[in-house]
N, C-alpha and C positions, 0 to 999 in steps of 0.2 A: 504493500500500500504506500502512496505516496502521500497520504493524509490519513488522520485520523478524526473520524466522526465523531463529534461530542453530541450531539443530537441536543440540542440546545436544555442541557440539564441545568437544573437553577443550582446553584453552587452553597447557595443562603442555607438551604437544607444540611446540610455538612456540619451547621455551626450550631447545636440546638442553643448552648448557653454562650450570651454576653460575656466576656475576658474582662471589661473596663474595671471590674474592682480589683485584680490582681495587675492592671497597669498603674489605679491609684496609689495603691501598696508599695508601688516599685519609686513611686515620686516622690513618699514621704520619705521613701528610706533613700534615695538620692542623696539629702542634705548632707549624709551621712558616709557617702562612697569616694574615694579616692580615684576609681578607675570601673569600667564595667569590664567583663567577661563574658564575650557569645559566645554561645555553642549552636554548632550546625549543621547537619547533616550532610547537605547539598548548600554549595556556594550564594546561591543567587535565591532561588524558589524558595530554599529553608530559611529564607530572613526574613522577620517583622518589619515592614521601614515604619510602621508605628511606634516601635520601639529605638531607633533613633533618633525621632522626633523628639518624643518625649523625654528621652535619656541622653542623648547625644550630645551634654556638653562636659561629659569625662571622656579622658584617654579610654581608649578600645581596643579591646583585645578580641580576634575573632582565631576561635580553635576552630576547625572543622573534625567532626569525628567521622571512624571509621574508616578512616586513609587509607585502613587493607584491603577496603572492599572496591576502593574507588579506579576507575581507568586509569594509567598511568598515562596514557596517549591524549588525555582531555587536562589541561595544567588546570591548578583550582585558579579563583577569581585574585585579577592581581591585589595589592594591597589597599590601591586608591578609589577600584572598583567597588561599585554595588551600590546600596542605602547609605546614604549619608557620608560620599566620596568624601574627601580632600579634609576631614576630619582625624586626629590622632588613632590611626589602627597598624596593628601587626597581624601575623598568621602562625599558626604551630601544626605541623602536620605530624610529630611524633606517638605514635602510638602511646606511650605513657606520657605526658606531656612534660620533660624535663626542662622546655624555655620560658614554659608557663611563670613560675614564680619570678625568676631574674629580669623578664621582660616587662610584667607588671610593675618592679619596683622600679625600675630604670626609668620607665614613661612615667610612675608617681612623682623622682625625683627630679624628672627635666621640666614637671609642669608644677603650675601654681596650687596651691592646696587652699586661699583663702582661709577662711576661719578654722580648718584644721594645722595648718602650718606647726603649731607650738605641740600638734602629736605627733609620737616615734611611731604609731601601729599605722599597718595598711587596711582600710573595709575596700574589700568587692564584692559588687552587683554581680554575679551569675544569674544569665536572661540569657532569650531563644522561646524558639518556637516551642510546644508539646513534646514531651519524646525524646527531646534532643541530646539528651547525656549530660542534662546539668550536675544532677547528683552522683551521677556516677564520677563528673571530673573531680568533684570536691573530694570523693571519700581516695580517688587515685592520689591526688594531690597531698593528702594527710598521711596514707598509708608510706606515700614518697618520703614527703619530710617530719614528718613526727612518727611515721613507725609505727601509727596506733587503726585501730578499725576504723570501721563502718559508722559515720554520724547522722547520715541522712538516708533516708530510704528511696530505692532503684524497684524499677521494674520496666517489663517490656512494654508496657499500653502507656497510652499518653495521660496524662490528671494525676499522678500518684502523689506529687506535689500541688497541695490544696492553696497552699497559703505564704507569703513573704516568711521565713524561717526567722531565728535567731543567730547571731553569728555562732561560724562555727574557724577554729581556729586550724589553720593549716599547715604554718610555718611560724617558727621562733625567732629564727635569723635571715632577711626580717621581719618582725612580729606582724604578722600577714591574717587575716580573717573574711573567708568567704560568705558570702547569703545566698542561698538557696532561695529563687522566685518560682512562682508557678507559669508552666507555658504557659504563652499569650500569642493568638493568632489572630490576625488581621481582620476587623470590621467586617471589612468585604474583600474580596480576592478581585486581582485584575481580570483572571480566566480561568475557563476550568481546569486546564494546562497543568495549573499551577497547583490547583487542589488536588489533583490525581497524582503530584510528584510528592506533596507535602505525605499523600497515604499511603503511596509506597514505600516511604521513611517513618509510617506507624506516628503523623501527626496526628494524623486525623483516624478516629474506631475504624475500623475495614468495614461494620456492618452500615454505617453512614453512608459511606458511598456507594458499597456493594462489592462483593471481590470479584464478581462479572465482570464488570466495567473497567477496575483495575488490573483484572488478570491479562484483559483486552489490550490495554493502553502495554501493559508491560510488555508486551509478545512483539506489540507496533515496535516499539522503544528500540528492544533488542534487535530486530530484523534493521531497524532504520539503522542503526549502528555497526551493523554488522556483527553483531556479538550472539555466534551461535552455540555457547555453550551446551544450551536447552536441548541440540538435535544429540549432544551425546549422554547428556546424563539421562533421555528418557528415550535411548534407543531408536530417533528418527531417522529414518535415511537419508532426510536431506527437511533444510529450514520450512517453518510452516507461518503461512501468513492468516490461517483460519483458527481461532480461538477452542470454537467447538472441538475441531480433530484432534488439536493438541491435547485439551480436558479428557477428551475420551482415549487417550495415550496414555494420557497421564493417568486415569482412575484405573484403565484395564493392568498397566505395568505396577502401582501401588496398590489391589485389589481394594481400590475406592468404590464400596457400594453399598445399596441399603435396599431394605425388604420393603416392599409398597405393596399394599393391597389393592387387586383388581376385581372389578365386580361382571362376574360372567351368568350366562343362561343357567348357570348349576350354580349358584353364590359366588362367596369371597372363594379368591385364590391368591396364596403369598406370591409376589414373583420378586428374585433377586433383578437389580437395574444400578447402570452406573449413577455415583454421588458427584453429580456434577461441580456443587460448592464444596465440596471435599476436593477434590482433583484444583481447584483453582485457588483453594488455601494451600495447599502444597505445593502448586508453583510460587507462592506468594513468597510462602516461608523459606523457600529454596533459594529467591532470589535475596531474599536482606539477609541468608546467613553464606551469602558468598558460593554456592555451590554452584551456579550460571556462570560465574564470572568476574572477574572485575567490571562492573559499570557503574558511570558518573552519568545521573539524570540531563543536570543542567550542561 
């Protein structure tokens, strides 16, 4: 395919609940931040530019996660690119984030502190979309330099993070403290484009959009790209541009199926039939734990 059909889906539906009280959240504690920290999945797609509005007058640090999964043939977005260009940002592409801490304090100490100036401690804002490995950089970043566990809670679905946290401290030397926010994603999306890239990075529930529709977009994605991992991890003989054949590849090779009752001239009869939303959550999860390939959305 040389396009892909959105069939003009309202994208509003995606969003059941308003975000604005955890961007409130994130303004009061401003006063109070020395520097922010994004996390993001995907370069461009995976960013708030509501959240540089709002937030964008500290130094900015943008991690992107997941760098092992991502194309090495697609560069990520340069430094000066994206939301809120020609403003103070860096990149860290290290799997464990080791430039994380040094680079934070380095942009704290090149920039003005205002009315914190006369404190020795660093606060960072950690913001991003849903999803996006806030909490997870925090407890990486403690375990790094303080040695010690888990402070904040991770999981794979997007919301696990309710609310603006407490500081949690992460470095001694120097005396460094991160905030855990809760995702916050855009009012309204420019296109659908964007919300189907945001779901296949688990911003957005899969059953909001549909894993149809997403499993659809991903199969485009992959073919547009050339990235046919999918023909050998599910025994194809050659790339498939139809959604349906691939599912029904995919259920018959993963024995994705379920019992349906048929109603005939003699009663009910059990009949086994393939699990179509099975077959397209397994390509789903195949694709974000890397088994497709390395691919970058944006």
């Amino acid at each position: 395919r040389e396009r892909f059909e959105f069939g003009g889906r309202d994208v509003a539906s995606w969003f059941p609940r308003h975000m604005a009280k955890g961007l409130r959240q994130m303004r009061l504690a401003l006063r109070r931040a020395d520097c922010l920290v994004e996390r993001s999945h995907i370069p461009l797609s995976g960013r708030n530019p509501a959240l540089q509005e709002a937030l964008g007058i500290r130094p900015h640090v943008l991690v992107l996660n997941k760098m092992d999964l991502a194309d090495p043939r697609r560069q990520p977005v340069s430094a000066g690119a994206g939301p809120g260009g020609g403003r103070p940002r860096a990149q860290s592409d290290s799997p464990v984030p080791l430039q994380v801490v040094p680079m934070v304090a380095r942009l704290v100490a090149e920039g003005p502190r205002y009315h914190r100036a006369e404190s020795s401690e660093h606060n960072i804002l950690v913001i991003g979309v849903p999803n996006a490995g806030k909490s997870s950089l925090i407890n990486s970043l403690r375990r790094l330099h303080l040695k010690k566990g888990q402070a904040t809670a991770v999981g794979g679905e997007p919301g696990i993070t309710k609310a603006v946290l407490s500081r949690i401290q992460v470095c001694e030397r120097p005396l460094m403290y991160l905030v855990d926010t809760p995702g916050v994603l855009p009012p309204r999306l420019g296109d659908v484009e964007t919300g189907l890239k945001l779901a296949l990075c688990g911003a957005i529930r899969d059953h909001l959009v549909g894993e149809d529709i997403m499993a659809d977009y991903l199969l485009y994605t992959l073919n547009k790209q050339q990235q046919f991992g999918y023909v050998q991890r599910y025994g194809l003989g050659r790339p498939c541009d139809h959604i349906e054949a691939l599912l029904k590849h995919v259920a018959l090779r993963q024995g994705r199926t379920q019992k349906v009752k048929v109603l005939t001239g003699t009663g009910n009869v059990n009949m086994m039939m393939l699990n179509y939303p099975a077959a397209a959550y397994e390509f789903l999860r195949d694709f974000r734990a890397g088994r497709l390939g390395r691919v970058t959305l944006d």
